[in-house]
C-alpha positions as CSV (number, residue, x, y, z in Angstrom):
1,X,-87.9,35.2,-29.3
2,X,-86.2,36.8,-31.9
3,X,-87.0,34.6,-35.4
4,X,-83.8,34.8,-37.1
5,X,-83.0,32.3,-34.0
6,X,-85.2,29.7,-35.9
7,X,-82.6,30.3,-39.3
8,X,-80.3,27.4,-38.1
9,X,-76.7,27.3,-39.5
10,X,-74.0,25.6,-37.0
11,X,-73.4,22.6,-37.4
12,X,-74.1,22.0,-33.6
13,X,-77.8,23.2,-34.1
14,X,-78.3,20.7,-37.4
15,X,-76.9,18.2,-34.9
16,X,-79.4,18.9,-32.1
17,X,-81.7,18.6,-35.1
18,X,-80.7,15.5,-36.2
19,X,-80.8,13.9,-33.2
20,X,-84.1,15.0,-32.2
21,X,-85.9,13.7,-35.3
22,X,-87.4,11.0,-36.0
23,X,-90.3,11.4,-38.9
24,X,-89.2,13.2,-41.8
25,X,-91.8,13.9,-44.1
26,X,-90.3,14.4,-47.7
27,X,-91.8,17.2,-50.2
28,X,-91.1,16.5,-53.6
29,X,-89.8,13.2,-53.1
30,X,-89.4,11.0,-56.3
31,X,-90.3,6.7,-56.9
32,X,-87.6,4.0,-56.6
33,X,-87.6,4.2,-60.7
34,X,-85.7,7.6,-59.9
35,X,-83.1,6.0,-57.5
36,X,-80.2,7.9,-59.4
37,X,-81.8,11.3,-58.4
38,X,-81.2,13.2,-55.1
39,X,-84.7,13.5,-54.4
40,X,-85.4,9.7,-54.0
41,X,-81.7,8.4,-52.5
42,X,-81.0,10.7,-50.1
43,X,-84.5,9.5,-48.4
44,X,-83.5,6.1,-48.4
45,X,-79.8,6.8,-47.0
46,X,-82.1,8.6,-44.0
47,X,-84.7,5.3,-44.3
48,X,-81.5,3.1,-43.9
49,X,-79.9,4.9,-41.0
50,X,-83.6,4.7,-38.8
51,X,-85.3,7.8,-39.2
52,X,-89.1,6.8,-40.4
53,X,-90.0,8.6,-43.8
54,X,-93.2,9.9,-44.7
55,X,-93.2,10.5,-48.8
56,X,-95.6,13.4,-49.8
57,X,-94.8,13.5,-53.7
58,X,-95.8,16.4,-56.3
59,X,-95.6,14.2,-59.3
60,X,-95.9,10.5,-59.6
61,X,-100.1,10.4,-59.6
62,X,-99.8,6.6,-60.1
63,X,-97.1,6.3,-57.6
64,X,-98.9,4.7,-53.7
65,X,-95.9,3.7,-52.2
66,X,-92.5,4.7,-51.8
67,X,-89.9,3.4,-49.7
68,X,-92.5,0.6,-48.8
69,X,-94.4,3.8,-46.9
70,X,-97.5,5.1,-48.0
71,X,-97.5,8.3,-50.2
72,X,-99.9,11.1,-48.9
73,X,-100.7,13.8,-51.6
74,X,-100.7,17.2,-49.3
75,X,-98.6,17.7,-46.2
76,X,-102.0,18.1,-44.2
77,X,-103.2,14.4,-45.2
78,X,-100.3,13.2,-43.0
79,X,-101.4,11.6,-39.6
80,X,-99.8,12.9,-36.5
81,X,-97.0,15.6,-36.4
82,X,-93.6,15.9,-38.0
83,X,-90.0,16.3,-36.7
84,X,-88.4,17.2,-39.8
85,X,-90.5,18.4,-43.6
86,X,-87.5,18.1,-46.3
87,X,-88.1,19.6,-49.7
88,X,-86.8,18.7,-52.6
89,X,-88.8,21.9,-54.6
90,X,-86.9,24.6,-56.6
91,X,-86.9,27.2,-54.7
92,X,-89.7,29.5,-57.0
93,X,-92.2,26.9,-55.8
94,X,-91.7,26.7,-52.7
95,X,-93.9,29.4,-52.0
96,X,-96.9,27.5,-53.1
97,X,-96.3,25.0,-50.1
98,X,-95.9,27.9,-47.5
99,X,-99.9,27.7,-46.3
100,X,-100.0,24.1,-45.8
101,X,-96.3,23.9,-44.2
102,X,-97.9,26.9,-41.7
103,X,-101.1,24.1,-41.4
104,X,-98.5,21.3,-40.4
105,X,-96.1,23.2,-38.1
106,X,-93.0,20.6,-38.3
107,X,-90.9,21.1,-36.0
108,X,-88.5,22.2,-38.5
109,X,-88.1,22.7,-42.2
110,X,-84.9,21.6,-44.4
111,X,-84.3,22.9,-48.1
112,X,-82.4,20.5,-49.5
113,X,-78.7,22.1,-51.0
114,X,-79.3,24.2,-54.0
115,X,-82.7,25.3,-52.4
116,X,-83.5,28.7,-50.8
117,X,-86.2,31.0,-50.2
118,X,-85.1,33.5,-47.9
119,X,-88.9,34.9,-47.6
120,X,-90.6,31.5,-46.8
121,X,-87.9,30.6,-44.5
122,X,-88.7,34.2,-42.7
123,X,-92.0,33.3,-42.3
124,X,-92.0,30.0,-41.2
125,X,-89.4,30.8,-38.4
126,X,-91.8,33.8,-37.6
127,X,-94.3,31.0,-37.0
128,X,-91.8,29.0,-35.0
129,X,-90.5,26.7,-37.2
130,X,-86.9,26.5,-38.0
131,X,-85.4,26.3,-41.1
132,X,-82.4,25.1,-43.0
133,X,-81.9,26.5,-46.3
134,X,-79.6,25.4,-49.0
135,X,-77.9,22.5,-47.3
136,X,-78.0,18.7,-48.2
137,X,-79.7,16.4,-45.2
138,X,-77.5,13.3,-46.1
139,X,-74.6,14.5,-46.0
140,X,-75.0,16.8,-43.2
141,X,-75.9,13.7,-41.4
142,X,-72.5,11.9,-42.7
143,X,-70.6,14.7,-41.5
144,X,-72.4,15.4,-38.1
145,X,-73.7,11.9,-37.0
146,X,-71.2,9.5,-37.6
């Protein structure tokens, strides 16, 4: 299989994606005392509409719950497999996260809009893992779902 076939950028493959998930771990996902900020609400739109969140903050040492879900600390700490990793990282440290994303295997990776890495999201669909760059899940999932 060719890997650019994992880069996925219809909207009627983010639909199949969308549909197919159900845990969405969330890199880089910020506490309730930052509900203004991208990085906490549009978790909790995808919390509201039934997909089960799995919080995996970079900051917030404090912080043991968000969402009423249990914060893990590294992507590998997280029992049982994921559907969907979204990162909320700038895109210069994304890299950082590339060996324990590999570790994991989701099933796919979404960088949320604003975000891209164009040689992270090569190797990760190399590895089978598909990836969404530069798109926002929430309102991808207004448009497409509804």
């Amino acid at each position: 299989m060719n890997w650019k076939e994992n880069l996925l950028t219809t909207d009627e493959q983010l639909k199949d994606l969308l549909g197919t998930a159900r845990i969405i771990a969330v890199l880089g996902i910020k506490p309730e005392s930052h509900a203004s900020q991208p990085a906490f609400y549009v978790s909790k739109y995808m919390a509201d509409v039934g997909y089960e969140i799995v919080p995996v903050p970079v900051y917030y040492p404090d912080v043991t719950e968000i969402l009423g879900r249990k914060v893990y600390r590294n992507l590998n700490d997280v029992p049982g497999k994921i559907d969907l990793l979204n990162v909320f990282r700038r895109s210069e440290d994304i890299r950082k996260h590339t060996a324990e994303i590999l570790a994991k295997k989701p099933k796919a990776v979404w960088f949320q809009l604003g975000i891209r890495n164009d040689e992270v999201a090569q190797t990760l669909a190399e590895a089978g893992i598909q990836v969404v760059q530069d798109l926002c899940l929430m309102v991808e999932h207004r448009t497409l779902m509804a």
